[in-house]
N, CA, C and O of each residue as an XYZ file, in Angstrom:
628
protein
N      91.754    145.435     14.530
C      92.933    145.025     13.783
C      93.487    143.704     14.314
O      94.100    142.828     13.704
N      93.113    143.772     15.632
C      94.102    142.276     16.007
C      93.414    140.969     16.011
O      93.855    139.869     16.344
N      91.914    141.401     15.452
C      90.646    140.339     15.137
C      91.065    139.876     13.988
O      91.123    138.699     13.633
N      91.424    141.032     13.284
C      91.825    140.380     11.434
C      93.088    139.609     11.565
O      93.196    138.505     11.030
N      93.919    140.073     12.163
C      95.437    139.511     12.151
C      95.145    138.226     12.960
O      95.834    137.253     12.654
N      94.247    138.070     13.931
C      94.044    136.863     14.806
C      93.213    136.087     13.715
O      93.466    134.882     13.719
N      92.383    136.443     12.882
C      91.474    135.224     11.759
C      92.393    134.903     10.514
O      92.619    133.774     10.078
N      92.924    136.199      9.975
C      94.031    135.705      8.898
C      94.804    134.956      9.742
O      93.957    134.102     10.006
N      96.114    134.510     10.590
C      96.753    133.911     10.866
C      95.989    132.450     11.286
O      96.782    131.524     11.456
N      94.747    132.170     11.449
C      94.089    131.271     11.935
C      93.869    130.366     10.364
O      94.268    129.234     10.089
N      93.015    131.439      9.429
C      92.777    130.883      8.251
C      94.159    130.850      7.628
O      93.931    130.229      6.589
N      95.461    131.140      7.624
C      96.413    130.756      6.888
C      97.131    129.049      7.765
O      97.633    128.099      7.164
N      97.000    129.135      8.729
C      96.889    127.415      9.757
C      96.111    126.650      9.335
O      96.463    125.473      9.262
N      94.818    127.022      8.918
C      93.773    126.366      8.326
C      94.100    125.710      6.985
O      93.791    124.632      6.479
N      94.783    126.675      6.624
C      94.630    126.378      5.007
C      96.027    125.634      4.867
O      96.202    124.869      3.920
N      97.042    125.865      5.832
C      98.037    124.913      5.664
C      97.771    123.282      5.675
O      98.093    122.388      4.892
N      96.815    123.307      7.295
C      97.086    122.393      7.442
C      96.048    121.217      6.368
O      96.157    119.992      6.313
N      95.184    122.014      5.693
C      93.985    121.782      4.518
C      94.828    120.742      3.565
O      94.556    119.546      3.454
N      95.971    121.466      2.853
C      96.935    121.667      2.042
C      97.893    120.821      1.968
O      98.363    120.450      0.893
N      98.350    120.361      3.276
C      99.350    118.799      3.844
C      98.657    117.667      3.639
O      98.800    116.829      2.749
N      97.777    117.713      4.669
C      96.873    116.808      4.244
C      95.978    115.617      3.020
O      95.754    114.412      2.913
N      95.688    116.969      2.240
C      95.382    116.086      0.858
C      96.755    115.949      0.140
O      97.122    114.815     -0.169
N      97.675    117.204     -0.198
C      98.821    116.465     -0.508
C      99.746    114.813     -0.075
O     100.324    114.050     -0.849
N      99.602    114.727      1.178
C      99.931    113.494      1.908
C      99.228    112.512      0.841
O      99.998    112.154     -0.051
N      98.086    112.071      0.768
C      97.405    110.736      0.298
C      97.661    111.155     -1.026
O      97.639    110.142     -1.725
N      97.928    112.302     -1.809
C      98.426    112.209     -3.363
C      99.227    111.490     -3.609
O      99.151    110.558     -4.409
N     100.339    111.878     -2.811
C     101.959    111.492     -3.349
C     102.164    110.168     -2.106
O     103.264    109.709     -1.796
N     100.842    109.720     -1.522
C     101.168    108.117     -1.294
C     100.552    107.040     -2.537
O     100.835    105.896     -2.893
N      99.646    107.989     -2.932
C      98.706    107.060     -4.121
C      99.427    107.319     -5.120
O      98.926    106.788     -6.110
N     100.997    108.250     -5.529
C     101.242    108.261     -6.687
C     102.660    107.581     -6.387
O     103.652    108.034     -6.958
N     102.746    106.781     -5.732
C     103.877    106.525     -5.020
C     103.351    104.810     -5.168
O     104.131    104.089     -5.790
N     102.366    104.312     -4.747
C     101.582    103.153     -5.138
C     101.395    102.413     -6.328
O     101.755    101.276     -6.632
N     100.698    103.367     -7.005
C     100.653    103.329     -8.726
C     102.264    103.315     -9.189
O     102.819    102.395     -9.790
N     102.768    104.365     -8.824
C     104.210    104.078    -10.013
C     105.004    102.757     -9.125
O     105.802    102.205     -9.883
N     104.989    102.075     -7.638
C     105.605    101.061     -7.708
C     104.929    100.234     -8.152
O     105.639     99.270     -8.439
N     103.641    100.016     -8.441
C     102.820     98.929     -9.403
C     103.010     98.879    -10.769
O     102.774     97.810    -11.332
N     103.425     99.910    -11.469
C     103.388     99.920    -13.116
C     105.230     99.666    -12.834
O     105.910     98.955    -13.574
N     105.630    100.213    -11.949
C     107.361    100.191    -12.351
C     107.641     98.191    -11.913
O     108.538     97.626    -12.538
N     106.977     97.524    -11.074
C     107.221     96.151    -10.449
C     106.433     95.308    -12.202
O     106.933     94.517    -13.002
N     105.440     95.801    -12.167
C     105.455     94.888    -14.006
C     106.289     94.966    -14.881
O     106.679     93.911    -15.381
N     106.844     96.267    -15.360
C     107.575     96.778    -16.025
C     108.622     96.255    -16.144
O     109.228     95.901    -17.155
N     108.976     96.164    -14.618
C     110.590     95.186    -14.884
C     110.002     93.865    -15.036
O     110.729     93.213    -15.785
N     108.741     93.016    -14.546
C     108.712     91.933    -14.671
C     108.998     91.709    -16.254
O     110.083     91.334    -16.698
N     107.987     91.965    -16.936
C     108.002     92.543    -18.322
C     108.685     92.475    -19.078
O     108.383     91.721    -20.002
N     109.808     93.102    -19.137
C     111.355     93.603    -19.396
C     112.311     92.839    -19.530
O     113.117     92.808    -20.459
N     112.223     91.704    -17.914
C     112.607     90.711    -18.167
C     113.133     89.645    -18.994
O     114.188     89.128    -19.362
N     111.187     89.535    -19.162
C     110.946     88.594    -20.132
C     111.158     88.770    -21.761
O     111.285     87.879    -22.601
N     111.154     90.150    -21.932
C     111.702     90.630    -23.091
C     112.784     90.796    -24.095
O     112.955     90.873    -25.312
N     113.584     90.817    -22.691
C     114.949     90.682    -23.039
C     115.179     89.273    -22.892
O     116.338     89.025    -23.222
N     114.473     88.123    -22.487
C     114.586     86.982    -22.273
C     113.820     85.908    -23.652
O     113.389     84.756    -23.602
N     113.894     86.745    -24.624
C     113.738     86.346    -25.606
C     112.058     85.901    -26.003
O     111.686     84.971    -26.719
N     111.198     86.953    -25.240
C     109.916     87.381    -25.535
C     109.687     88.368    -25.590
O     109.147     88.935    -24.641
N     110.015     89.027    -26.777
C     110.039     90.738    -26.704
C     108.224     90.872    -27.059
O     107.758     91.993    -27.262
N     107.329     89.650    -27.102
C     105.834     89.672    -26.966
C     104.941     90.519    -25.558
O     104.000     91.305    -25.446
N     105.801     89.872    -24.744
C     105.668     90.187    -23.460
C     105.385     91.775    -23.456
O     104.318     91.994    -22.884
N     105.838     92.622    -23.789
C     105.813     94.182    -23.464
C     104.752     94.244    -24.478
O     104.517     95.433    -24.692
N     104.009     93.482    -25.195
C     102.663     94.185    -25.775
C     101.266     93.659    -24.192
O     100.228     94.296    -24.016
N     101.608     92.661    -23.485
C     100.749     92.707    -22.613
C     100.731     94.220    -21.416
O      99.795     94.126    -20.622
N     101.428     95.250    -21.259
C     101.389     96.365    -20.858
C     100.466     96.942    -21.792
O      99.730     97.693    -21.151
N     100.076     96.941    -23.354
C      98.919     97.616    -23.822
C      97.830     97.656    -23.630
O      97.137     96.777    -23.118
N      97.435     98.937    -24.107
C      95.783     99.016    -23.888
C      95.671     98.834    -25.735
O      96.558     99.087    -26.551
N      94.618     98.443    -25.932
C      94.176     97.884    -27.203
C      94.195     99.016    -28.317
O      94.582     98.761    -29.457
N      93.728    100.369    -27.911
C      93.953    101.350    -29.277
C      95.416    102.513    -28.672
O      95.412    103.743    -28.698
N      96.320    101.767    -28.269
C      97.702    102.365    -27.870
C      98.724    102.818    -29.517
O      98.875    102.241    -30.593
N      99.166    103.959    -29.008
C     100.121    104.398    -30.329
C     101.422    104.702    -29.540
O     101.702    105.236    -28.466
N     102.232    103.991    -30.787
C     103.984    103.882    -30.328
C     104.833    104.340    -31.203
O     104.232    104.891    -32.126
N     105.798    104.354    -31.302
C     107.017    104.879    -32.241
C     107.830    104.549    -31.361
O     107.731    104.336    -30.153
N     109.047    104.517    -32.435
C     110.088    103.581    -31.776
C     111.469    104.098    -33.242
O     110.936    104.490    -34.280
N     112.419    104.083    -33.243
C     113.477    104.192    -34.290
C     113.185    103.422    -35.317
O     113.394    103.885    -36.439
N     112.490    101.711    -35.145
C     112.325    101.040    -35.851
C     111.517    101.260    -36.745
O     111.576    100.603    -37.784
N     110.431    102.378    -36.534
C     109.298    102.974    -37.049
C     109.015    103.486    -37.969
O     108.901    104.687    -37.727
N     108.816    103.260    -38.978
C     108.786    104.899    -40.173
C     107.816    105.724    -39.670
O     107.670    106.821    -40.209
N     106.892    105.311    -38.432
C     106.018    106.518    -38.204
C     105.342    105.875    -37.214
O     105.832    104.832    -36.782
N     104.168    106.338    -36.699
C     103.281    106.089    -35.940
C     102.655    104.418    -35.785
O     101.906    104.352    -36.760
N     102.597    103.369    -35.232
C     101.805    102.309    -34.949
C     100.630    102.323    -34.418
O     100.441    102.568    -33.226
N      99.898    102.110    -35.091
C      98.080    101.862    -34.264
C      98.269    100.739    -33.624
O      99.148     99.966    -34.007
N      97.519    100.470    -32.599
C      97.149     99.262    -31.931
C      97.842     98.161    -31.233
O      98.841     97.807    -31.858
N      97.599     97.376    -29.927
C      97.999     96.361    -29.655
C      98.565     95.179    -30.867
O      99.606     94.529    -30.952
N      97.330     95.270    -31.728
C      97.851     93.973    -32.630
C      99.095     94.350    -33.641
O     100.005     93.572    -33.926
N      98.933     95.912    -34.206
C      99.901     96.089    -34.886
C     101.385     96.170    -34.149
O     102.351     95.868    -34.849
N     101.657     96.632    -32.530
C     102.809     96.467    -32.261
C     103.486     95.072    -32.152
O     104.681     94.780    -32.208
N     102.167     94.138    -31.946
C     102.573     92.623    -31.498
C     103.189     91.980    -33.015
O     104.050     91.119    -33.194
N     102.453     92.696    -33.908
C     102.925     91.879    -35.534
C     104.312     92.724    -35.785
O     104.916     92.400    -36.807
N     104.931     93.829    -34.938
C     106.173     94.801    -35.382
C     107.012     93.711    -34.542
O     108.197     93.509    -34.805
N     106.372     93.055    -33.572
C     107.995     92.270    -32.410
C     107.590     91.171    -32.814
O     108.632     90.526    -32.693
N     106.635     90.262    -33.321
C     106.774     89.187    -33.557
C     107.840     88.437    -34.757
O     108.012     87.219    -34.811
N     108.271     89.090    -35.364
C     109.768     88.347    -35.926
C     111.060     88.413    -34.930
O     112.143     87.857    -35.108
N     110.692     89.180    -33.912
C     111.904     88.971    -32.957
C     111.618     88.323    -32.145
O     112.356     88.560    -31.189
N     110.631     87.259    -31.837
C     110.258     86.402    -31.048
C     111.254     85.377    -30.985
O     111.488     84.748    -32.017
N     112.143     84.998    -29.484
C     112.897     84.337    -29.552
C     114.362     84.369    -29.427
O     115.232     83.633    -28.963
N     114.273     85.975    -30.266
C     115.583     86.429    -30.903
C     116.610     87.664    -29.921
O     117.743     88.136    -30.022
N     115.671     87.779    -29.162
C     116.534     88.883    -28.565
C     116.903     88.394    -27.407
O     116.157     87.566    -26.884
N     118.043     88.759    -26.785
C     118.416     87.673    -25.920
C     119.450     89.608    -25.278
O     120.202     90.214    -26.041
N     119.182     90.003    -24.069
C     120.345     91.142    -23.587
C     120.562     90.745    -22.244
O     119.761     91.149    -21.401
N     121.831     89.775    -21.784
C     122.287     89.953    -20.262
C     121.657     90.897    -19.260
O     121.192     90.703    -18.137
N     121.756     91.740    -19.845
C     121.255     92.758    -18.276
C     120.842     94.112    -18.600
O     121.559     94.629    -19.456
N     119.956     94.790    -18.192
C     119.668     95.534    -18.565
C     119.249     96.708    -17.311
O     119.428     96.345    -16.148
N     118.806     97.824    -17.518
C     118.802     98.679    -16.172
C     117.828     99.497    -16.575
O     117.953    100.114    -17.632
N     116.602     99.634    -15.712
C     115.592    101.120    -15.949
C     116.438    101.934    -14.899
O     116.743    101.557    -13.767
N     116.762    103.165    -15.525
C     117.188    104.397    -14.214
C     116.103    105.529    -14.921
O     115.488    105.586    -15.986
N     116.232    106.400    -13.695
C     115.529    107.384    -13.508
C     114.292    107.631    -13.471
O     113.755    108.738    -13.434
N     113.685    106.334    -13.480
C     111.961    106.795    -13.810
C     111.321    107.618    -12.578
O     111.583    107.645    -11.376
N     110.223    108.383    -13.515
C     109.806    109.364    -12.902
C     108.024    109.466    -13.202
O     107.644    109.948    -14.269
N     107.160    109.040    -12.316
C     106.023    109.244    -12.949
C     104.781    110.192    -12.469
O     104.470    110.269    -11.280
N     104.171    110.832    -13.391
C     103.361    111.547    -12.909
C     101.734    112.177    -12.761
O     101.274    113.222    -13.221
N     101.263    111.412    -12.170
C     100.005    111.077    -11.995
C      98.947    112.523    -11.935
O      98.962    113.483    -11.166
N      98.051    112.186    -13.111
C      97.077    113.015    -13.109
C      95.731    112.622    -13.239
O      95.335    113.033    -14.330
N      94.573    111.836    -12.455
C      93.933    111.167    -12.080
C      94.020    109.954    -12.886
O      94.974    109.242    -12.574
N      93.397    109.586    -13.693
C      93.516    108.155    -14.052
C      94.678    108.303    -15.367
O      94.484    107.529    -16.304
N      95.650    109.081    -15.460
C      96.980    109.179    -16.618
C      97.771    109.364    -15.794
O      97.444    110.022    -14.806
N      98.850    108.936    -15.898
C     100.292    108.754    -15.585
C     101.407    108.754    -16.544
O     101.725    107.776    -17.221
N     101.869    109.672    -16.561
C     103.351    109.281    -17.623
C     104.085    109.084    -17.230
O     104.312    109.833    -16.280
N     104.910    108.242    -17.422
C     106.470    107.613    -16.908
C     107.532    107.726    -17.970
O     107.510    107.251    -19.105
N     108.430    108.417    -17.406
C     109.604    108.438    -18.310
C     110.676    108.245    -17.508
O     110.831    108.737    -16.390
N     111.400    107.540    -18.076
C     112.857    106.464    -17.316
C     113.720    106.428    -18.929
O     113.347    106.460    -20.102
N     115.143    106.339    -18.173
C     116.023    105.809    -19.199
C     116.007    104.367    -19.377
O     115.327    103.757    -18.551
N     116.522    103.773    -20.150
C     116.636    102.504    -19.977
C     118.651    101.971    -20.757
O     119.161    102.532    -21.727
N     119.230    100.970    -20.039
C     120.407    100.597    -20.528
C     120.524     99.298    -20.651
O     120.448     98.514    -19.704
N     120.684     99.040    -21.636
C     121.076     97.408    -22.101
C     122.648     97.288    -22.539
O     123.296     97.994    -23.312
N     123.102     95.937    -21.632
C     123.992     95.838    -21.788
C     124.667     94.651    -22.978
O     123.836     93.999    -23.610
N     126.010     94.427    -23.226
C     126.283     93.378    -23.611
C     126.964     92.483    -23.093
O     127.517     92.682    -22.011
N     127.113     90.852    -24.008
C     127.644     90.154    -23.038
C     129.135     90.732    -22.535
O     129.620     90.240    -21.516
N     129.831     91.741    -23.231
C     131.079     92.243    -21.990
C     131.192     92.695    -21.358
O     132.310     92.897    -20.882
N     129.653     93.388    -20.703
C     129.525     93.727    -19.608
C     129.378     95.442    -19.616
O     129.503     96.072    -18.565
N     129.142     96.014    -20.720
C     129.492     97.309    -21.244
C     128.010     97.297    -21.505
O     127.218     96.366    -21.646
N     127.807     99.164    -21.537
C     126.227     99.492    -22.384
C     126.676     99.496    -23.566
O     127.632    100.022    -24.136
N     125.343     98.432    -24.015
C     125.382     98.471    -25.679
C     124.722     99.051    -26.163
O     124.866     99.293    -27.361
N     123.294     99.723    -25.158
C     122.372    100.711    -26.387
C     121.607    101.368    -24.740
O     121.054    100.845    -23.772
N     121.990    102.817    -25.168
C     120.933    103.577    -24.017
C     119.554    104.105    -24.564
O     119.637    104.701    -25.638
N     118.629    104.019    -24.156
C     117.236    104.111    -24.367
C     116.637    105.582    -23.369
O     116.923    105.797    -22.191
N     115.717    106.474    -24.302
C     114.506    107.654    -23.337
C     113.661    106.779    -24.305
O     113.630    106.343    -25.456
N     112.719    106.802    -22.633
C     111.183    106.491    -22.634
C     109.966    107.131    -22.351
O     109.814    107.345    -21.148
N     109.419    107.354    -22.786
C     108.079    107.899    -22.329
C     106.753    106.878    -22.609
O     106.468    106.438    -23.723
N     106.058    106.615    -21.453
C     104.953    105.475    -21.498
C     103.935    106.555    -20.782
O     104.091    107.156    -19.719
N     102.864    106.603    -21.697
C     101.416    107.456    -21.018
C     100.693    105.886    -20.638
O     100.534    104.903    -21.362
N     100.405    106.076    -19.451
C      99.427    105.360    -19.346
C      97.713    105.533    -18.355
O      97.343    106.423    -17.589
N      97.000    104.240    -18.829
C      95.536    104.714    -18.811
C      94.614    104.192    -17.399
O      93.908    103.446    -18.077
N      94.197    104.043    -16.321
C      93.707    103.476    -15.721
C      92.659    102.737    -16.275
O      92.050    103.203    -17.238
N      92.395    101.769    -15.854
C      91.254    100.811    -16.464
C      90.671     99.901    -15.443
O      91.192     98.842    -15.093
N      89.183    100.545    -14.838
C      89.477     99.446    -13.739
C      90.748     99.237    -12.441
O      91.123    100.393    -12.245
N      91.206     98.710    -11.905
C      92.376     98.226    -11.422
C      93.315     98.343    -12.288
O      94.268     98.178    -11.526
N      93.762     98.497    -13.270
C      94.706     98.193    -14.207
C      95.188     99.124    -15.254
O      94.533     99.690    -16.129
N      96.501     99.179    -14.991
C      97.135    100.528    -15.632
C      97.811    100.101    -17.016
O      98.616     99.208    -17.278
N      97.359    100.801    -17.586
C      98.034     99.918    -19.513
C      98.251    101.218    -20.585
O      97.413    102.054    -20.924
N      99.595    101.100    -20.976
C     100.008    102.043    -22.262
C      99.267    102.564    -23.054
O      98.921    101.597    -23.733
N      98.742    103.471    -23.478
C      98.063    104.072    -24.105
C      99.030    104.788    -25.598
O      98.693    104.883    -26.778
N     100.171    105.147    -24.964
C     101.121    105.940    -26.024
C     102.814    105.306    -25.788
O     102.992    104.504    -24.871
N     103.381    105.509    -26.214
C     104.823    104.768    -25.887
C     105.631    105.387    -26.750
O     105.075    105.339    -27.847
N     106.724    105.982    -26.831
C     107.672    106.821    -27.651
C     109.129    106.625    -27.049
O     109.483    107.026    -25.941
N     109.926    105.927    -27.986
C     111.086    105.755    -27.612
C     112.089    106.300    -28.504
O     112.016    106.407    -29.728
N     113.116    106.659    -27.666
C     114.166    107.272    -28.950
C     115.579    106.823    -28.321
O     115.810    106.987    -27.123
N     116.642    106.164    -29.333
C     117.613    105.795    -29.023
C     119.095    107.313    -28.243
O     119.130    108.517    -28.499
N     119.670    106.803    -27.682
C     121.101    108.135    -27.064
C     121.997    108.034    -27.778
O     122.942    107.255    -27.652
N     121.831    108.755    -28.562
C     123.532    108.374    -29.509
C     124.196    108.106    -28.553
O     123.862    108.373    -27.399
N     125.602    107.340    -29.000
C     126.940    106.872    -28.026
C     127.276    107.778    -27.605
O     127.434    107.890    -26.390
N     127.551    108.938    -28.613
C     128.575    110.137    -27.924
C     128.506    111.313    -26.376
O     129.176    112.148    -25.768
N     127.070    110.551    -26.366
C     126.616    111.489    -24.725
C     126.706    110.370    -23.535
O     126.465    110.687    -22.370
């Protein structure tokens, strides 16, 4: 009896310490990846709100599907989202804006990220709160939208 209780307690040490271990390099590699997709993102964002709302089609992967409020439905493709923002080329111009909460979660080469997003106006107030959800795809080195679904917060929350 005290052979079993001496190997179970050995194999439950074992298996802990099995268990830390690979967990450790997960949640450093998913910790890597989301500050790499979240450091474009704002670069991105930036520029978007900086009156290249073009800019956030270079985060696509080429057969990516989006929806958006603006949407009557589903968008196919890089080119079709780039021809949905290209009349706002120029045109959008938001002081400041804020990603909170993002959260992403890595399942070998997919990641979904979902963050709020707040744009402000020039008085310094939120003018429109944003939920996001961005699936994205590994490619190589390079992580790119695959799906994108946005939906506006009504004011009243």
């Amino acid at each position: 009896m005290r052979t079993l209780r001496s190997s179970l307690s050995s194999f439950i040490v074992l298996l802990a310490a099995c268990a830390s271990t690979q967990t450790r390099p997960a949640i450093n590699a998913e910790r890597d990846v989301s500050g790499k997709i979240l450091t474009r993102l704002q670069a991105v964002a930036e520029r978007f709100y900086n009156k290249d709302p073009l800019a956030y089609t270079e985060l696509l992967a080429e057969d990516v599907t989006y929806f958006a409020p603006i949407t009557p439905g589903r968008v196919e493709g890089r080119g079709a989202v780039r021809a949905l923002f290209a009349p706002f080329q120029g045109k959008v111009s938001v002081p400041r804006f804020e990603i909170l909460n993002p959260k992403l979660q890595l399942h070998g080469d997919i990641g979904i990220l979902t963050y709020n997003l707040n744009e402000y106006g020039t008085n310094g107030a939120v003018a429109t709160r944003w939920n996001s959800t961005e699936v994205y795809r590994q490619f190589g080195d390079k992580w790119q939208v695959v799906h994108a679904h946005w939906s506006q917060i009504p004011k009243t929350q």
